[in-house]
C-alpha positions as CSV (number, residue, x, y, z in Angstrom):
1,X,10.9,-18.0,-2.9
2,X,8.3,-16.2,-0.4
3,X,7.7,-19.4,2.3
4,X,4.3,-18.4,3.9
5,X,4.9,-20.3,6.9
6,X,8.0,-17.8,7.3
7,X,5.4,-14.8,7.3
8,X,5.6,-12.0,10.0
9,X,1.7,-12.5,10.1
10,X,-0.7,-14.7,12.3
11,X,-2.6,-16.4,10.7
12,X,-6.4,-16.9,12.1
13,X,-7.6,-19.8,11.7
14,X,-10.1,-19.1,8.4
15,X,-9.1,-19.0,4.9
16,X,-11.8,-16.1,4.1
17,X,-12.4,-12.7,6.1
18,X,-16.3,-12.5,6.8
19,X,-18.8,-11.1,4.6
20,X,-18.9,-6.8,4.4
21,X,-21.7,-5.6,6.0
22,X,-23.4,-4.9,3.0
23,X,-22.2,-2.3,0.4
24,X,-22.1,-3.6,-3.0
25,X,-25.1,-1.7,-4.1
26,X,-23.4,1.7,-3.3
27,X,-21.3,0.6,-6.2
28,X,-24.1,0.3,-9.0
29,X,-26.1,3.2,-7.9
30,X,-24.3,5.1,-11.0
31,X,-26.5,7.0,-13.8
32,X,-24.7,5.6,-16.4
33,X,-26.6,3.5,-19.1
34,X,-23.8,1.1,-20.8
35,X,-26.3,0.4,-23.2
36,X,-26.7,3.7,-24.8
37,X,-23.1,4.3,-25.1
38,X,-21.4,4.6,-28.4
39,X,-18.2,2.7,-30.0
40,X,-16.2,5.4,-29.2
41,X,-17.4,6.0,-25.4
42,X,-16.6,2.5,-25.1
43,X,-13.2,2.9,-26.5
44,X,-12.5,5.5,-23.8
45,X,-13.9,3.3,-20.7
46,X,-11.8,0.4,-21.6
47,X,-8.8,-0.8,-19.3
48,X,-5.8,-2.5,-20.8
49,X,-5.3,-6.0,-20.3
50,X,-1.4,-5.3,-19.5
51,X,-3.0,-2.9,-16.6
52,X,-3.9,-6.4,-15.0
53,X,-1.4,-8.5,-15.6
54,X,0.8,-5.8,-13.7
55,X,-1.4,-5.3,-11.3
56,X,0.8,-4.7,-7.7
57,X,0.6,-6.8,-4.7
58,X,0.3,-5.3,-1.1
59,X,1.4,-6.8,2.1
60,X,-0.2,-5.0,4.8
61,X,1.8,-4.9,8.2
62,X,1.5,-8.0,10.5
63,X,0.8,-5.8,13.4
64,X,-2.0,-3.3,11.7
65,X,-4.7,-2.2,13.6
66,X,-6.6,0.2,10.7
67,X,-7.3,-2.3,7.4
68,X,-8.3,-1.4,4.1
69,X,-11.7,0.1,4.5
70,X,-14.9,0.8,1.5
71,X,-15.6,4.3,1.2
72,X,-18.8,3.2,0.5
73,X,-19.1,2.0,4.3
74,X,-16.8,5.1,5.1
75,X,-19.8,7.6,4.3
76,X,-22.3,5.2,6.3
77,X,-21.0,6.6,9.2
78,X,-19.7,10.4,8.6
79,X,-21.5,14.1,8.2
80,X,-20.4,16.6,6.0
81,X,-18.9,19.5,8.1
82,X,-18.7,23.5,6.7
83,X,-14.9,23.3,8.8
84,X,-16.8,22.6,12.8
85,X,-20.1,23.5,11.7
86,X,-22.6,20.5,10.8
87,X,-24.0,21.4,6.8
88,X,-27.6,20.3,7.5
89,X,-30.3,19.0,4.9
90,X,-27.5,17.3,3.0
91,X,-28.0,13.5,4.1
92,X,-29.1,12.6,0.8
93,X,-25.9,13.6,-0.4
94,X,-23.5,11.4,1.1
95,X,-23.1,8.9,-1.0
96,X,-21.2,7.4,-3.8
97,X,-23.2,9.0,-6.3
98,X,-23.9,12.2,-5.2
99,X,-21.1,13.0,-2.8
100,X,-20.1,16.0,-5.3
101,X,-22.6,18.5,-4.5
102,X,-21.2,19.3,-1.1
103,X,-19.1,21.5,-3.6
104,X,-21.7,24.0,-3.6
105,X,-22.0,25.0,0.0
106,X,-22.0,28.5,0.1
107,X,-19.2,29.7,1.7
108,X,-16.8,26.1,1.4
109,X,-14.7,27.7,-1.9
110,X,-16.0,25.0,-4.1
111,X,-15.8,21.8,-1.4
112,X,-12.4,23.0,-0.4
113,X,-14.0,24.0,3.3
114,X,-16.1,21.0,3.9
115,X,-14.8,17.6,6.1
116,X,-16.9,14.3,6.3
117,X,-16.3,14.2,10.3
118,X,-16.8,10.8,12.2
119,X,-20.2,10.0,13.5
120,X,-18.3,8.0,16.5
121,X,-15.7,9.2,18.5
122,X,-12.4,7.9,17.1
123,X,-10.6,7.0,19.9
124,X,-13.3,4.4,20.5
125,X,-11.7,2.7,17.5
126,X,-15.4,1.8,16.4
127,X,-15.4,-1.1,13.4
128,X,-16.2,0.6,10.5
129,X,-12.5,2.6,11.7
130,X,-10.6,-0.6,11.9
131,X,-12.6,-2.5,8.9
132,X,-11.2,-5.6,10.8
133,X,-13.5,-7.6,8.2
134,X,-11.6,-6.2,5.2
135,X,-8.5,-8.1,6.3
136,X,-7.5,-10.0,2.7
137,X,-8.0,-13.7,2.8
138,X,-5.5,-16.0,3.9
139,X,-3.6,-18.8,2.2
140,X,-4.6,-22.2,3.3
141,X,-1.8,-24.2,5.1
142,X,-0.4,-26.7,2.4
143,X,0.8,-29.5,4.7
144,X,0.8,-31.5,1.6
145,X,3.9,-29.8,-0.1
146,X,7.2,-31.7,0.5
147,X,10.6,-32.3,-1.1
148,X,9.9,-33.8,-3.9
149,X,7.3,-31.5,-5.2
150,X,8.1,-29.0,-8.5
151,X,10.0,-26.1,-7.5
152,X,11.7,-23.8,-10.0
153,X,15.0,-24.8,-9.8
154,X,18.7,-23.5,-10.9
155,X,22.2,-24.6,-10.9
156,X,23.6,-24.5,-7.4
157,X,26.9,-25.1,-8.8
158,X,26.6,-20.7,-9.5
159,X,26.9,-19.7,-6.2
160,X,30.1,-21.2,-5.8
161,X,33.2,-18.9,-4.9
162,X,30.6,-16.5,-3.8
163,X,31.3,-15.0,-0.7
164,X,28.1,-12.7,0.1
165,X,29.6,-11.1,3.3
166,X,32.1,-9.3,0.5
167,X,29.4,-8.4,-2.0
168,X,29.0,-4.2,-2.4
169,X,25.0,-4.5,-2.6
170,X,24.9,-1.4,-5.2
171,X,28.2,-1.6,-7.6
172,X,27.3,-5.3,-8.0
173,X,23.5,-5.5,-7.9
174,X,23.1,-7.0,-10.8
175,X,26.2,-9.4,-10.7
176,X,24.3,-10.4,-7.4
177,X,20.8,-11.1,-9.2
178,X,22.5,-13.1,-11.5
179,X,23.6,-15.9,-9.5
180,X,20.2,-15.9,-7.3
181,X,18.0,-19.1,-7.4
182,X,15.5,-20.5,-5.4
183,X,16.4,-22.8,-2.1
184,X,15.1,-26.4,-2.9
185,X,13.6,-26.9,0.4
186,X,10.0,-27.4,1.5
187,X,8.1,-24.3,3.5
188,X,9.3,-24.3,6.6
189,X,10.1,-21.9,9.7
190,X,13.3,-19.7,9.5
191,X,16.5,-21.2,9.8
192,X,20.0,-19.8,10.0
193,X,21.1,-18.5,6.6
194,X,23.3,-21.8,5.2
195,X,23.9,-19.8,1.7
196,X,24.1,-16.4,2.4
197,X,20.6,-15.9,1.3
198,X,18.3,-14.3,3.0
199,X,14.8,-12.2,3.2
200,X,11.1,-13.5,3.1
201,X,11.7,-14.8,-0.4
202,X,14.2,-17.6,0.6
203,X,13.2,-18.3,4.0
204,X,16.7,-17.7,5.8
205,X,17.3,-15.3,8.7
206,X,20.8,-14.0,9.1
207,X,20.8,-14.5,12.9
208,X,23.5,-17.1,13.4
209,X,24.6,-17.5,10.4
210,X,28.6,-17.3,9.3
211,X,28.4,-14.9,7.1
212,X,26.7,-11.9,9.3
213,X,23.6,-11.5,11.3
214,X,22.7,-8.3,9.0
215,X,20.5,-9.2,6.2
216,X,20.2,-6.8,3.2
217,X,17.0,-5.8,1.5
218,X,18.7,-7.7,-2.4
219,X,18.2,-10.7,-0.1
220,X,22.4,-11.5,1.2
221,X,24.0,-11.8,4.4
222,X,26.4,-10.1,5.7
223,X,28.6,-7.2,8.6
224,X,29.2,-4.4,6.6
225,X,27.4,-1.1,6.4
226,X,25.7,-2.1,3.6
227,X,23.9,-4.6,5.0
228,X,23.4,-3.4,8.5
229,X,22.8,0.1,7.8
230,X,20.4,1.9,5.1
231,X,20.0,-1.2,3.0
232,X,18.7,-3.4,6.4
233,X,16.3,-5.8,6.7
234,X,15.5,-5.7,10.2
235,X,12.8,-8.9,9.3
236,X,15.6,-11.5,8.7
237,X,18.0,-10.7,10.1
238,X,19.9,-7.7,13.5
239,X,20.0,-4.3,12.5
240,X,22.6,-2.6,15.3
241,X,22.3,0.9,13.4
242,X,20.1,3.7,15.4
243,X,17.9,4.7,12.3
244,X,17.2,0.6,12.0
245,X,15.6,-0.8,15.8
246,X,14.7,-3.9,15.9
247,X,11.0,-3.7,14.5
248,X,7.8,-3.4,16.8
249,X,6.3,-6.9,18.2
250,X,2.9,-7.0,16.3
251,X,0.2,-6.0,19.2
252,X,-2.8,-8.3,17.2
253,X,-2.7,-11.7,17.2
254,X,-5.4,-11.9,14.1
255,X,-6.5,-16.0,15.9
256,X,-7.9,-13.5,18.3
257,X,-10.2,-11.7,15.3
258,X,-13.4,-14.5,16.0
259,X,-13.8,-14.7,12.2
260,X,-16.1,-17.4,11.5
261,X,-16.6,-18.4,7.7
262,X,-17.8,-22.0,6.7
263,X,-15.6,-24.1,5.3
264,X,-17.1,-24.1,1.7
265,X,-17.2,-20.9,1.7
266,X,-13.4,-20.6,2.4
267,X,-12.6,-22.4,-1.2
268,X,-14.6,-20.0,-3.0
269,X,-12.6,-17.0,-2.2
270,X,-9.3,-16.3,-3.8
271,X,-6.2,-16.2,-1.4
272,X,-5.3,-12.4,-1.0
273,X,-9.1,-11.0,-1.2
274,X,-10.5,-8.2,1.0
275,X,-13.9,-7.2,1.2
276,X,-12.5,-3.2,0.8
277,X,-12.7,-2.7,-3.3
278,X,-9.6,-1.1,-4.4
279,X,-9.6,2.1,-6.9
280,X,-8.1,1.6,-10.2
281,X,-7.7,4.7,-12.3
282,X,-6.7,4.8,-15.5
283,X,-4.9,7.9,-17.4
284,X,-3.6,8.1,-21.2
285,X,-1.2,10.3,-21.4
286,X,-0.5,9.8,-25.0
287,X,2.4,9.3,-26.9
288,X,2.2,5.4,-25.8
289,X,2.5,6.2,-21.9
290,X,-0.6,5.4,-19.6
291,X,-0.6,5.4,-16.5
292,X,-2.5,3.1,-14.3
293,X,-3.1,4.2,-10.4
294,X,-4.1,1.8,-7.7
295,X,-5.7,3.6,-4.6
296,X,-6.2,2.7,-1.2
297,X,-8.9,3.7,0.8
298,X,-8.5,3.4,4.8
299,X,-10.7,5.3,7.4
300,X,-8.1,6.1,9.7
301,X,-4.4,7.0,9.7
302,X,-2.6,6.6,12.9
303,X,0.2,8.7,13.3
304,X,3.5,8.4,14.2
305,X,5.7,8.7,17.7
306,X,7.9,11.4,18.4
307,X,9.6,10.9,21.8
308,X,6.6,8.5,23.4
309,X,4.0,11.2,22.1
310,X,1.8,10.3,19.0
311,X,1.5,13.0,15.8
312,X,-0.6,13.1,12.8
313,X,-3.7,11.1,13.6
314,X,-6.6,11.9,10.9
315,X,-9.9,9.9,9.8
316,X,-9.8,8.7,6.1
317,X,-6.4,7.8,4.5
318,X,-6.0,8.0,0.4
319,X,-2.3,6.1,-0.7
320,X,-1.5,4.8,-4.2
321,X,1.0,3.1,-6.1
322,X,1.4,4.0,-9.7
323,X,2.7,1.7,-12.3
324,X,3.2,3.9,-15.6
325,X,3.5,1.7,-18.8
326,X,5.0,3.1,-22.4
327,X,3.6,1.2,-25.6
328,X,2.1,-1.5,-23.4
329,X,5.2,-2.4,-21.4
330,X,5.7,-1.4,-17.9
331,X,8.3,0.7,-17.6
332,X,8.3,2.6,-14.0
333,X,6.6,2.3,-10.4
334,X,5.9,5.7,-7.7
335,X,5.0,4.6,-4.1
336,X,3.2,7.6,-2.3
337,X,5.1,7.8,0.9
338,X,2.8,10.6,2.9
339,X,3.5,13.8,1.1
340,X,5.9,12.8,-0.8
341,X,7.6,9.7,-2.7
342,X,9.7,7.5,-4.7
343,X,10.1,6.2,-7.8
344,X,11.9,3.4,-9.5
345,X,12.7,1.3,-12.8
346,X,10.2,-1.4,-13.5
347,X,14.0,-3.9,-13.4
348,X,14.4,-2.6,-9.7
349,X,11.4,-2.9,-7.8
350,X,9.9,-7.1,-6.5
351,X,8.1,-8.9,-8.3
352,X,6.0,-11.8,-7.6
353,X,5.1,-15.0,-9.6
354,X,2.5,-17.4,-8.2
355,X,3.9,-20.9,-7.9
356,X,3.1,-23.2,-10.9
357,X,3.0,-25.9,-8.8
358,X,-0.2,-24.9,-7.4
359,X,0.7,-23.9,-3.7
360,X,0.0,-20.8,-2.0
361,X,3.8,-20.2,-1.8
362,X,4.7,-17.0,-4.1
363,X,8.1,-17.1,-5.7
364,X,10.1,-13.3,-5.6
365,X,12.1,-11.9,-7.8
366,X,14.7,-10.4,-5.6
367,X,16.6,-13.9,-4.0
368,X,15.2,-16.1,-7.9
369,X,16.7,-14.4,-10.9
370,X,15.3,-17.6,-12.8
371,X,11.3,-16.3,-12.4
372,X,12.5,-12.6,-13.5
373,X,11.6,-12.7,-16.9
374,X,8.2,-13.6,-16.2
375,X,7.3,-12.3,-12.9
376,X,4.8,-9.8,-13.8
377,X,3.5,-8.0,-10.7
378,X,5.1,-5.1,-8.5
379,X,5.4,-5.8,-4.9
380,X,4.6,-2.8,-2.6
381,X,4.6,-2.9,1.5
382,X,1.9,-0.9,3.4
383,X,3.6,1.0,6.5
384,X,2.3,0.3,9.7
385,X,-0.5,3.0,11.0
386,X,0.0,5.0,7.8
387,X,0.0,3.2,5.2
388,X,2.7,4.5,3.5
389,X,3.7,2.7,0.9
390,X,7.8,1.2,0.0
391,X,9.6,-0.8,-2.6
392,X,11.1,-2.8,0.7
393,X,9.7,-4.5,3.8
394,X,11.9,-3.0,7.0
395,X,12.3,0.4,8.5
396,X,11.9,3.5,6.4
397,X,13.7,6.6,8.6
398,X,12.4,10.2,7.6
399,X,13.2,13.5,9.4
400,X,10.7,16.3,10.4
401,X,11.9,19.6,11.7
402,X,11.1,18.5,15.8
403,X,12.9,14.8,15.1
404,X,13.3,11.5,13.5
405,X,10.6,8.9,12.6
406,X,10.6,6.0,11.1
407,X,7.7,3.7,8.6
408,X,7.5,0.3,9.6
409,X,6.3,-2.2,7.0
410,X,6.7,-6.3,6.7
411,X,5.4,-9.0,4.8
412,X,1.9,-9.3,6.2
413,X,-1.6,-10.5,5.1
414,X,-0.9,-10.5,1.4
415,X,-3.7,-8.3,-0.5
416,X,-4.5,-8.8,-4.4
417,X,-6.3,-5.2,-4.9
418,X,-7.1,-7.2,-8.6
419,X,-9.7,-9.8,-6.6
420,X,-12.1,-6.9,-5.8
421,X,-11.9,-3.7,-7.7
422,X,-13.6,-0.8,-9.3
423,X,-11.5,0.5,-11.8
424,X,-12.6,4.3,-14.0
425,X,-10.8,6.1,-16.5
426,X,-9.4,10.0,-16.5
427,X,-9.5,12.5,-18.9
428,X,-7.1,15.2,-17.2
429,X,-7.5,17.9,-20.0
430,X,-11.1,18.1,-18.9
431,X,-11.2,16.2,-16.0
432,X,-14.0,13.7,-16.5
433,X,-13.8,10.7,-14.9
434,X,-15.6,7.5,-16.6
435,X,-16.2,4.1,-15.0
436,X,-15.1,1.4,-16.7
437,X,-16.8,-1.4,-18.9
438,X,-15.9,-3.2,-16.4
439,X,-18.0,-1.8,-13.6
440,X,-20.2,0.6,-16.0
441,X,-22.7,1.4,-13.4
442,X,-20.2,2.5,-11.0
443,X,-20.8,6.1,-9.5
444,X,-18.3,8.8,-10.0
445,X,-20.2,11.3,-8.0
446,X,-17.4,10.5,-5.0
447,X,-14.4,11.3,-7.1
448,X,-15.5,14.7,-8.0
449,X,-15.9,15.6,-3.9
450,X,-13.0,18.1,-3.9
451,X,-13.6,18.6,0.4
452,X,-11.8,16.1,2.8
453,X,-12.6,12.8,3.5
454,X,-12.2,12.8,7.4
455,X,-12.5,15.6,10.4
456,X,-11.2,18.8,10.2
457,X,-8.2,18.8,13.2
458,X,-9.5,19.0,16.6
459,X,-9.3,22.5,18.4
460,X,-7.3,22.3,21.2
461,X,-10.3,22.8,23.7
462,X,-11.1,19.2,22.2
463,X,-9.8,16.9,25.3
464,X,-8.3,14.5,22.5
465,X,-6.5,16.6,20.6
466,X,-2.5,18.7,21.8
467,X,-0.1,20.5,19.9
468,X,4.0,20.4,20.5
469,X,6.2,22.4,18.6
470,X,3.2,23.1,16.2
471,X,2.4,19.7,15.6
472,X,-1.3,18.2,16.4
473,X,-1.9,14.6,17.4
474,X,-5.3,14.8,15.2
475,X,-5.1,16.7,11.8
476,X,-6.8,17.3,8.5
477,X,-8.3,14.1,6.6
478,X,-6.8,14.1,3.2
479,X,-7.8,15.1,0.1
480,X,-9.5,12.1,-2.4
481,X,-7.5,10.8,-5.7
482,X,-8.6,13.9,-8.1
483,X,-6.2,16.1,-6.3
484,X,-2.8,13.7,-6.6
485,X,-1.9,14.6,-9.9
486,X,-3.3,12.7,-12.0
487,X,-2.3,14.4,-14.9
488,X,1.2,14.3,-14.0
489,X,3.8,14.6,-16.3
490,X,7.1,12.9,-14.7
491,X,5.8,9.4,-12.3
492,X,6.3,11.3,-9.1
493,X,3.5,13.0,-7.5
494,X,5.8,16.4,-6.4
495,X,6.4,19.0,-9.3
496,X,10.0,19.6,-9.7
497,X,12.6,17.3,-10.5
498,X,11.5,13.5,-10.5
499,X,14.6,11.2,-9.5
500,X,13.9,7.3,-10.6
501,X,15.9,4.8,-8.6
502,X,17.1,2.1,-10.5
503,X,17.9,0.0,-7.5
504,X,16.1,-0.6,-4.2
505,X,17.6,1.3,-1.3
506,X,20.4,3.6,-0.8
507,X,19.4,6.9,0.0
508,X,19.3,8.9,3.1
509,X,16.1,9.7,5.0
510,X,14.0,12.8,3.6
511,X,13.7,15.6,5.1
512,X,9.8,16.7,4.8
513,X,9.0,20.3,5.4
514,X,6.6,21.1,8.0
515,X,3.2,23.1,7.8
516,X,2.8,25.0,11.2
517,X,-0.6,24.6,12.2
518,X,-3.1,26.7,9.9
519,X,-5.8,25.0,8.3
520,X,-4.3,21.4,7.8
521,X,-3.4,21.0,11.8
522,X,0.6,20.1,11.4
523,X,2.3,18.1,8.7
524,X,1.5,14.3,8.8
525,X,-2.3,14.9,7.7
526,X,-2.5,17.8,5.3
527,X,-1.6,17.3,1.7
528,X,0.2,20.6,0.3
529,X,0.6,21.5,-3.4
530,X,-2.1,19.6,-4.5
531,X,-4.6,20.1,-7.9
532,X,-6.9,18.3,-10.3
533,X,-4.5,17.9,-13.1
């Protein structure tokens, strides 16, 4: 069970974020007339009803300072670039409906050459950059839960004889889900593991407790490598390994944020809602398998730090989480980790089951066995700065060719990307993109934009921008959800061979390749490899 009150977030104060400046309309500016549309173009705009009812969760990191954003707000405040040079007599062009003719500047190779560069200056950290009002809605304290109220049970009686200090986290992973259940307690702050149990979904840290201070992402106790090494959560519990540091104190206190909302207002809007729409894209591949991609749209990516000196900065950030289903079951999930991956059984990754007894308390399937049969809804964490998106809350290590870095996510401000949508469907042996029934007037104009959706990287006369072992601190803006491979014929986004995990955890950091300088500034910004199909 996932105890808000045991959260890594602070909460502010408001059960609502404020209203969005005003954007809605950019989302029914399309030229689409639902009503002349035949039976059969309806057929090909509809989405699933098992696309929703697997719809993933998102916690965002505690400590974020760059929130979902609307890329309808996002052009508000950009203008189109031929690489430095300003594309004049284009204004009417940036927009939702008509971004796509930026593809025919002369000289920009089809869009390929052309940047939407940042009115402000960055560094400023203006507020359309940080999109503090897209922050999802918090839950509302629930003082009135106690004891006595219904909480999924089990039989305690399974757990005993277990001793989860011994348990091998990956040759008995299953054994270990097996005799899970959920704590009968009432929310509460974290306490010293009394079970062996630990993680966000129990509400136990291992700090103190007799079994270990390590706590393991499966949600045990324990000394061993296997939970203090790759397979730590550094949330609940101490990591001593070098690729696991205890993780950063959150530098935002949200109480701080000044959101003011009227109280009636509050009840209206669903717990996990941001103002930032989230994409939904739908592919048939045929055969039975569809695949169902969830994009995230924020307006700034802040990169990582590399002995005390920050890399891979870029305006506009495009990340997804693909659930791919197979005769209307799901059956895998890919988390786009920068410019690469992973992928895993739909049996190994969170899920997460609202509580039926009505309180904002969400019950997780990796510390309840009893809710996995119906649990419905991946669970993916949002790195802090960049987004990246993991299975796991905790530190996610990679190496680079000048050093190691390390992902940092947690279970922050919960978002429901279902609350507030805008979902199309894909045709990838034409590529034509639809809008949905759902939203039939929404424009697709943006989706066809094949230039970049931030700056190009800075020059080096630019006083903001340095290069070190030929890695920039600013870089290329990434490419839009056309060019992730939509059309993809194994989950993962790479060509080549696609490995699916079947349990959380246990594999090394990657080694990423680097791109030295050239057009995309360095690594951490520019997407390589990438095409329409």
């Amino acid at each position: 069970m996932l105890f808000t009150s045991g959260w890594t977030w602070q909460k502010d104060g408001h059960d609502d974020p404020p209203r969005s400046p005003g954007f809605v309309p950019f989302w029914e500016s399309g030229d689409e007339d639902p009503d002349k549309w035949s039976q059969r173009e309806k057929v090909l705009r509809e989405i699933p009803d098992y696309v929703f009812a697997h719809a993933p969760y998102v916690h965002l990191f505690s400590g974020e300072a760059f929130w979902p954003s609307d890329i309808g707000e996002h052009l508000a405040h950009i203008s189109p670039h031929l690489n430095y040079t300003l594309i004049k007599g284009v204004e009417d062009d940036c927009n939702l409906t008509s971004l796509d003719r930026l593809n025919a500047i002369q000289d920009s190779k089809h869009g390929r050459f052309v940047y939407l560069q940042s009115d402000d200056n960055v560094e400023e950290h203006p507020s359309w950059l940080t999109s503090d009002h897209n922050i999802p809605s918090a839950p509302s304290s629930r003082s009135d839960v106690g004891p006595d109220d219904a909480w999924p049970g089990g039989d305690e009686s399974e757990l005993d004889g277990v001793r989860p200090d011994q348990q091998n986290v990956l040759l008995n992973h299953e054994e270990i889900l097996a005799i899970q259940d959920v704590h009968l307690a009432s929310p509460g702050d974290l306490i010293a593991s009394t079970s062996g149990r630990c993680g966000g979904n129990s509400g136990f840290t291992c700090e103190g407790s007799t079994f270990g201070n390590c706590c393991s992402i499966h949600g045990w106790c324990g000394k061993a490598d296997l939970y203090c090494d790759t397979y730590c959560d550094p949330l609940h519990g101490i990591c001593k390994n070098l690729l696991h540091p205890p993780p950063e104190t959150p530098k935002m206190d949200l109480r701080k944020r000044g959101h003011e909302a009227p109280a009636a207002q509050a009840r209206q809007i669903p717990f996990g809602k941001s103002n930032a729409p989230a994409i939904l894209v739908v592919v048939d591949k045929g055969n039975g398998t569809v695949d169902a991609f969830w994009f995230f749209f924020y307006s700034f990516n802040q990169g990582q730090k590399v002995l005390n000196i920050r890399f891979g900065n870029h305006v506009g950030d495009w990340e997804h989480t693909l659930v791919r289903f197979h005769d209307g079951k799901p059956e895998s999930v890919f988390f786009s980790e920068h410019d690469f991956g992973s992928a895993y059984t739909w049996e190994a990754v969170e899920k997460y089951l609202p509580n039926p007894d009505g309180s904002d308390t969400m019950l997780g399937t990796l510390s309840n066995a009893t809710i996995a049969s119906v649990a419905k809804r991946p669970v993916t964490y949002s790195a802090f700065g960049s987004h990246a998106m993991y299975p796991t809350p905790g530190l996610h290590p990679y190496i680079l060719p000048f050093g190691l870095l390390h992902d940092q996510t947690d279970r922050g401000p919960l978002w429901d990307p279902s609350l507030n949508l805008k979902s199309f469907t894909y045709d990838f042996h034409n590529r034509t993109i639809r809008s949905s029934t759902l939203n039939p007037r929404a424009p697709t104009g943006w989706f066809d934009y094949a230039g970049r959706w931030g700056d190009k990287y800075y020059p080096l006369s630019d006083p903001r921008q340095y290069r070190l072992a030929g890695q920039y601190h600013y870089v290329d803006g990434p490419t839009g959800p056309k060019f992730k491979r939509l059309g993809r014929e194994g989950i993962c986004q790479k060509k080549g061979v696609c490995r699916v995990r079947h349990w959380l955890g246990g594999h090394r950091p990657k080694r990423v390749r680097a791109v030295d300088g050239g057009e995309n500034g360095g690594l951490l910004g520019g997407e390589s490899g990438e095409d329409a199909t």
